[in-house]
N, C-alpha and C positions, 0 to 999 in steps of 0.2 A: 379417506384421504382424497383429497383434491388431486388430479391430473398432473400436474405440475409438481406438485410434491412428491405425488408417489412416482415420475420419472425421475427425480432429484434423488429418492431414498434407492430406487432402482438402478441407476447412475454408481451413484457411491458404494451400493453392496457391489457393482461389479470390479470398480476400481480397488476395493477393498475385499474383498473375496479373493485375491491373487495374493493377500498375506493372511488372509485368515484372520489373525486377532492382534495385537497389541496390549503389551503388561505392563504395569506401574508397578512399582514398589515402595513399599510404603502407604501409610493414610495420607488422604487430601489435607495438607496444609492450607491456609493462608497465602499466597504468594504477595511478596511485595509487591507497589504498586496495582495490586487489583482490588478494588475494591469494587463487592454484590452491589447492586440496587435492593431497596424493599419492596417492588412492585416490579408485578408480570407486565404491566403495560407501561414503557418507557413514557415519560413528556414528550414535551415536540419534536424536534429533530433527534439525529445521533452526537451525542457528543465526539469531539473531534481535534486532540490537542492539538496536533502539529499535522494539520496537509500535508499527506505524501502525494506524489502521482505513480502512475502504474505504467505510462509512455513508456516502452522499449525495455523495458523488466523482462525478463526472462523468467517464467515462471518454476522450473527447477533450479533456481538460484534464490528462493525463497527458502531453503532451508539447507545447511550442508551435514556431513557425515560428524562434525564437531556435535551440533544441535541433536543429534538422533541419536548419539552415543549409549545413552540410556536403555535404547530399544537393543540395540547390535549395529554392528557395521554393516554394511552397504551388500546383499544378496547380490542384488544386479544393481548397472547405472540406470538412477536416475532418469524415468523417460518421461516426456510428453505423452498426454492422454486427451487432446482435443475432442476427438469422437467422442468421446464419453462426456463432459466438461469442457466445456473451453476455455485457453489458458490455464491447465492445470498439468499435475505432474503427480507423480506417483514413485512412492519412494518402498522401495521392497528391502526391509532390510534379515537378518542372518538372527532369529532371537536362539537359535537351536531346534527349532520344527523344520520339516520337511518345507513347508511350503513358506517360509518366512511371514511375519508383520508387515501391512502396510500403513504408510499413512500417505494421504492427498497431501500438497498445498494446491490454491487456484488464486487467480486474479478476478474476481468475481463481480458480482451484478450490486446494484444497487440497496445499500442495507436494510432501508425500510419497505423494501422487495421481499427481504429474506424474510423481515420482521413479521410481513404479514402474512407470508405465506407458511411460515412455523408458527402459527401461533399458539400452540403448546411450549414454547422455548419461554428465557429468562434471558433478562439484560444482567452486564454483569460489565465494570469496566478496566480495562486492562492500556497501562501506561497512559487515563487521560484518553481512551477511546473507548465507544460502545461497541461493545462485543454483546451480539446475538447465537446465546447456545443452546442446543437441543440433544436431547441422546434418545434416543426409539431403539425397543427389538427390530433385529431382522434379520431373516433367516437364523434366528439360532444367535446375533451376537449382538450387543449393542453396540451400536452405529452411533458416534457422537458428533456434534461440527461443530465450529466456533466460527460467527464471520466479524469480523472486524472491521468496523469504518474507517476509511483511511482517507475519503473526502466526498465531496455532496454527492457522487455518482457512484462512487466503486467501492468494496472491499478485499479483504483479503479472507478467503477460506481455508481453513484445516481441517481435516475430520481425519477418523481410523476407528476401528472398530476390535472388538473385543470379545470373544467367547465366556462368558460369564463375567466381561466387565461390571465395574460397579461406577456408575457416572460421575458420580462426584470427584471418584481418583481420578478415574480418564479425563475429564474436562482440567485435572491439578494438574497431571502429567501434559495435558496441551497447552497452557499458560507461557512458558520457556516457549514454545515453539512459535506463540503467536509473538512475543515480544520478539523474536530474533527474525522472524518473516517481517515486522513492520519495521523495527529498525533495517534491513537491507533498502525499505523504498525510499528514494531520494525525495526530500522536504519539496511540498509545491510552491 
């Protein structure tokens, strides 16, 4: 792993090591709206239906206790986790473990930043936008992210992780959450 990456995957196990795992249930469907690509290596830019901007977002307002329902309710509030990520947030919710589920959202870097720097991930597009996702062991759980281009500079980040996840649920089960992250950013 490149420097950068493995402070990225090291980042996230720590943000995500304060829930431990995250459960889906059920098989990976299809979600509306998302449609795979056939190739690991995207065309030219990111596709990008409708520019959002990320101006004055708040980034634990990228996902509420409605969106997470799935997982459980709310362990603790919603906090900021700059030090670790910048512009991001960390959502610990109540699944029935001691130590709850977490998942990130962030306001994040540049897509074909992430593109190049996961280059073991897949494009995959959700609402009309390139989404860059990956899922890797670590420590014991798979670690998944999904970033989303939401305009020529910035996306939006999700990840959570899971003790014997299976990526393809995790990434189904993230789908709902990226579409409810990019609809809160206001059109640019």
């Amino acid at each position: 792993m490149t420097s950068s990456r493995t402070a990225l995957v090291t980042a996230l196990a720590l943000l995500l090591s304060a829930g431990c795992s995250y459960s889906i249930n059920g098989d990976a469907l299809p979600q509306a709206g998302v449609t795979p690509t056939t190739s690991a290596e995207p065309s030219d830019g990111p596709k990008i239906a409708k520019p959002r901007t990320v101006v004055g977002v708040e980034p634990c307002s990228l996902l509420t206790a409605a969106d997470l329902k799935a997982i459980g309710p709310y362990k603790k509030e919603p906090a900021r986790k700059d030090d670790v990520i910048q512009e991001s947030c960390q959502y610990v919710l109540d699944d029935g473990s001691q130590a709850g589920r977490t998942v990130v959202a962030a306001l994040y870097q540049k897509y074909e930043q992430v593109r190049t720097r996961q280059s073991k991930g897949r494009e995959v597009v959700v609402e009309g936008h390139s989404t860059w996702t990956l899922c890797e062991l670590s420590g014991g759980e798979m670690a998944c992210t999904a970033t989303l281009a939401v305009n020529a500079n910035r996306s939006v980040l999700v990840a959570m992780a899971q003790a014997g996840g299976e990526p393809e649920q995790m990434l189904a089960g993230m789908q709902p959450l990226l579409k409810a992250a990019l609809n809160r950013l206001p059109i640019a």
